[in-house]
C-alpha positions as CSV (number, residue, x, y, z in Angstrom):
1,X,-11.9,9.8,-9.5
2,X,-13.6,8.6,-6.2
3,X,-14.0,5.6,-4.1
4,X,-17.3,4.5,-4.0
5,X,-18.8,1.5,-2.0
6,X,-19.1,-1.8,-4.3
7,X,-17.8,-5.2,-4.9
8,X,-14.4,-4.8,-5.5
9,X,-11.7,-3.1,-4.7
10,X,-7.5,-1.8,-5.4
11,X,-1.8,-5.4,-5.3
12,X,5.0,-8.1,-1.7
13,X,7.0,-7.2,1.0
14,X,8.1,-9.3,4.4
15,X,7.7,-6.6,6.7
16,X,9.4,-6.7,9.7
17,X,7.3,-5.2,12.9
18,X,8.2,-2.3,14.1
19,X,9.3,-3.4,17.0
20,X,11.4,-6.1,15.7
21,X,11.0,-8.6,18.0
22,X,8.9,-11.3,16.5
23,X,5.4,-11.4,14.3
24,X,2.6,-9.1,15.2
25,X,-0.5,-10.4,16.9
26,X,-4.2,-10.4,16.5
27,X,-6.1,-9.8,20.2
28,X,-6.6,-13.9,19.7
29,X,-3.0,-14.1,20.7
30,X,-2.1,-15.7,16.8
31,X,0.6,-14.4,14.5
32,X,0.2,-12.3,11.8
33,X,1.2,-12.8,8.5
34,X,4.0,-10.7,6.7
35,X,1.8,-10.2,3.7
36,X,-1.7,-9.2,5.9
37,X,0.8,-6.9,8.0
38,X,2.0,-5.2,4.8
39,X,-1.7,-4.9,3.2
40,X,-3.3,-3.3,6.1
41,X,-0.2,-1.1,6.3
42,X,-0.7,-0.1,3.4
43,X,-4.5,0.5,3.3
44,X,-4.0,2.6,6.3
45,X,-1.6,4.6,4.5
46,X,-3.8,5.3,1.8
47,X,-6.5,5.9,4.5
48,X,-4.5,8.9,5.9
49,X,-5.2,11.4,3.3
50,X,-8.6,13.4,2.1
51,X,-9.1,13.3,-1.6
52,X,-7.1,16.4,-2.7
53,X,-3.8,14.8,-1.3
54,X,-4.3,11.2,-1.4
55,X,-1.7,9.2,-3.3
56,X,-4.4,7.4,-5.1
57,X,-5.7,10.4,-6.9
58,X,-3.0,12.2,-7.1
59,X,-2.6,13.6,-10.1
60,X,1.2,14.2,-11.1
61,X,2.9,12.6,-8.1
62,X,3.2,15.4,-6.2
63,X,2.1,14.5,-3.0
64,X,3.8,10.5,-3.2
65,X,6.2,11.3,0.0
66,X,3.1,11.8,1.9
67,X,2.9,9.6,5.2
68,X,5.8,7.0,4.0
69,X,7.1,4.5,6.4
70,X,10.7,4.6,7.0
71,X,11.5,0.8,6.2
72,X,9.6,0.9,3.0
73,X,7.9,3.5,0.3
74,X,4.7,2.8,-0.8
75,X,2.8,3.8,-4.6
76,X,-0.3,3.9,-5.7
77,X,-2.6,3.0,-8.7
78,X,-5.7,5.3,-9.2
79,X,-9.1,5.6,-8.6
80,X,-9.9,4.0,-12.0
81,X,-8.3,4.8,-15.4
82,X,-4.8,5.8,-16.0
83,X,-2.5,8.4,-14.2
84,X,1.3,9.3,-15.1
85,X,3.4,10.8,-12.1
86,X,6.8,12.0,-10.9
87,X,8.0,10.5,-7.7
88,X,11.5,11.1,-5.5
89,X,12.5,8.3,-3.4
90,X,15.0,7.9,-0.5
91,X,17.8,5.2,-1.6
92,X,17.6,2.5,0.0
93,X,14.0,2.4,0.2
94,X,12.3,-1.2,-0.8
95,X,9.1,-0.4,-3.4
96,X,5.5,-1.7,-2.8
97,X,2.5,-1.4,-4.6
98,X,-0.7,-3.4,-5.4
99,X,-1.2,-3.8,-9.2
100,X,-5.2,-4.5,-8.2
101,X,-6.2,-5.1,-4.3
102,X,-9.6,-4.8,-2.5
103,X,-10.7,-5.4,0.7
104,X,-14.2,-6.6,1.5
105,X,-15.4,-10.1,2.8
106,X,-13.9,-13.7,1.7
107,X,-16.8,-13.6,-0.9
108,X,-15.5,-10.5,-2.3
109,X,-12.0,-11.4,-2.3
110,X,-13.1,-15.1,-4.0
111,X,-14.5,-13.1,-6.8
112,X,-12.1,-10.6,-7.2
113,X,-9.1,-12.8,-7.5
114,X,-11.0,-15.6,-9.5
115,X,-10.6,-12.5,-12.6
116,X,-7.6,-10.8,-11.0
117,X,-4.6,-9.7,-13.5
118,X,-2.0,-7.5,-13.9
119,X,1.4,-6.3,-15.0
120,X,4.5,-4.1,-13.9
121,X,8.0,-3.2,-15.6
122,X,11.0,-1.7,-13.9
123,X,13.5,-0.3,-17.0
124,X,11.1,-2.2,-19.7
125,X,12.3,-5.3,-17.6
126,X,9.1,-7.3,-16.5
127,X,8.5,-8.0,-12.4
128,X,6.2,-10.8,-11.2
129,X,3.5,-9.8,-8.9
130,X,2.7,-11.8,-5.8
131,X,-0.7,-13.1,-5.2
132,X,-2.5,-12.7,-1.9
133,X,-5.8,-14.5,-2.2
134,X,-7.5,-12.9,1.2
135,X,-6.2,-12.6,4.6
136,X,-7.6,-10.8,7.7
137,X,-6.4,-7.4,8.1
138,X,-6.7,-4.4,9.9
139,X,-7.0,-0.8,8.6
140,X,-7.8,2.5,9.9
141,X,-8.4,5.3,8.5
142,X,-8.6,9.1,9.3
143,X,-11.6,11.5,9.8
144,X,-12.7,12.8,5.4
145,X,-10.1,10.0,3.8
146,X,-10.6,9.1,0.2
147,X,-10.6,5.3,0.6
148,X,-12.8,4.8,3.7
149,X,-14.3,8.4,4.6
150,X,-14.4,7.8,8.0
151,X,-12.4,7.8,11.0
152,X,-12.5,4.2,12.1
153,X,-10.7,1.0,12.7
154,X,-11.7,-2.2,11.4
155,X,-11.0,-5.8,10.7
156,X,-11.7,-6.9,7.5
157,X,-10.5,-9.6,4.4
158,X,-7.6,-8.0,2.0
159,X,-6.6,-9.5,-1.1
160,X,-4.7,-8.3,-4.5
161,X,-2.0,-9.0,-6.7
162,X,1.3,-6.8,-5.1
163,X,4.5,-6.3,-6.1
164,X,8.1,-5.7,-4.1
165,X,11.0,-4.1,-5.8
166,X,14.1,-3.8,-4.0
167,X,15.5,-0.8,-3.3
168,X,16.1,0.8,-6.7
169,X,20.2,2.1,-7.7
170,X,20.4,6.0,-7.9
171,X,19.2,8.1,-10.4
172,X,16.4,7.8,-13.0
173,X,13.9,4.8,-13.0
174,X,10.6,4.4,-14.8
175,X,7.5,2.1,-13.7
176,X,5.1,1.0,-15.3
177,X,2.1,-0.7,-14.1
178,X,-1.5,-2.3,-14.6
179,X,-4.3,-3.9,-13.1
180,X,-7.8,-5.4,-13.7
181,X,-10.2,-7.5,-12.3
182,X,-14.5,-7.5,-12.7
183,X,-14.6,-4.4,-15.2
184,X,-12.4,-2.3,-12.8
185,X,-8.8,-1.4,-15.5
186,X,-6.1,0.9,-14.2
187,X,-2.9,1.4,-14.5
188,X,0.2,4.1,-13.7
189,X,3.3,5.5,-15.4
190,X,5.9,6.9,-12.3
191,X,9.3,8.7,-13.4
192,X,10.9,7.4,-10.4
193,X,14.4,9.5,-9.0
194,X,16.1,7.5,-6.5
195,X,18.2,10.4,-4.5
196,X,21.0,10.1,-1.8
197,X,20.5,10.4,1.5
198,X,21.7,12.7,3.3
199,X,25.3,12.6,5.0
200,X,26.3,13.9,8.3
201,X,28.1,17.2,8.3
202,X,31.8,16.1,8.2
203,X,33.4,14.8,11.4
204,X,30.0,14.3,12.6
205,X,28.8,10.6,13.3
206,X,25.5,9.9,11.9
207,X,22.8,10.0,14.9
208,X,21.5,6.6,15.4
209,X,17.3,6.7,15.8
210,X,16.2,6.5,18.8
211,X,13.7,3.9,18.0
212,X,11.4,2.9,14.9
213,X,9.8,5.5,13.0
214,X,5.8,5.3,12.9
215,X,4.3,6.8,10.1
216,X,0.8,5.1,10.1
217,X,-1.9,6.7,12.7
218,X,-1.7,3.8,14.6
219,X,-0.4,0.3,14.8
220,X,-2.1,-2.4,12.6
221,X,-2.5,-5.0,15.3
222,X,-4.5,-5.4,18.5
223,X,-7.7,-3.8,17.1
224,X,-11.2,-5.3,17.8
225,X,-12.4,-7.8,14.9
226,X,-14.9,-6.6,13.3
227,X,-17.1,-8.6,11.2
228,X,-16.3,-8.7,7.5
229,X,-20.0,-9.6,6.3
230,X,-21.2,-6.4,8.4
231,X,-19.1,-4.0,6.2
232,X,-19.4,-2.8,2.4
233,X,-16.9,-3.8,0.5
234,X,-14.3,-1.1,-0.7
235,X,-13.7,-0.5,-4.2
236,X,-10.2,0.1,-4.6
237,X,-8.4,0.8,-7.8
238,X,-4.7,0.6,-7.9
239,X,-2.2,-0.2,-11.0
């Protein structure tokens, strides 16, 4: 279950930026949208890991609190085919996940989404997927990573179908999800155990954070565009 350079690729959250004082910019001084914001986010995230503990082929779920952000806690579909996984979450925490997503140029993303379909159920209770027809976004990824293999960043078109839960109650959840588009099928079955935080020790206040948490290697704005024609596209399976 690898990543390997094609036509396609992996699928909806406002996201806030980090520093909370506005929408990100590109170095062209214009906004940048929620939804591109929260797909390159995201395709960094699954850029940070080599294959043996990348979310995407992980195998039993055992390596999903890798990397998380603090204001959200991403999944992952697989490489291709079907995976079932075990997964403890923070409360609190808002889901995302792409049912099917790639990234590539317009033309790729055209394609893609032209075939693009997919499903997810919280509790057997059906959740409708977002659609995110191509955007420019920026990913980077570290040095051996699963998804791009190289350490680089790069501007480039995402696309996908994607879904936002709200934070889920305590306890036991499953999720169930699928995705297809162009001949690439996968799909994902994640026990989900939604655990309390932490409290401070009594008669001790809670430490307020000293400013936002960072989990991505680097901020997903301000890089250098790169042309999308000039890159591969990614094949990216995610359900």
């Amino acid at each position: 279950m690898r990543f390997t350079w094609g036509m396609v690729g992996l699928a909806t959250l406002a996201v806030v930026s980090a520093a909370g004082c506005g929408p990100a910019m590109t170095t062209a001084g214009e906004p940048v949208s929620a939804s591109a914001e929260l797909q390159g986010k995201w395709w960094t995230w699954a850029a940070s890991e080599p294959e043996e503990t990348n979310p995407v082929a992980d195998e039993d779920g055992s390596v999903c609190d890798r990397n998380q952000p603090e204001d959200v806690w991403f999944l992952a579909g697989t490489f291709g085919g079907e995976a079932e996984r075990a997964c403890t979450v923070p409360e609190g925490r808002p889901i995302v996940f792409p049912l099917v997503n790639l990234f590539g140029s317009g033309q790729d993303c055209l394609a893609f989404m032209r075939d693009a379909e997919g499903t997810a159920l919280l509790d057997g209770m059906p959740v409708e997927p977002e659609v995110y027809a191509g955007e420019s976004i920026t990913v980077q990824g570290l040095e051996g990573n699963a998804v791009t293999g190289v350490a680089e960043r790069f501007t480039t078109t995402g696309c996908g179908l994607w879904v936002h839960l709200p934070a889920p109650g305590l306890g036991q959840h499953i999720l169930k999800f699928s995705g297809r588009s162009a001949g690439l099928s996968v799909g994902a079955e994640y026990r989900l155990t939604i655990e309390e935080s932490p409290e401070a020790p009594a008669g001790q206040p809670s430490e307020e954070p000293s400013g936002p948490a960072q989990a991505m290697p680097g901020p997903i704005t301000g890089a250098a565009p790169v042309a999308d024609e000039a890159r591969p596209s990614r094949l990216s399976r995610l359900s």
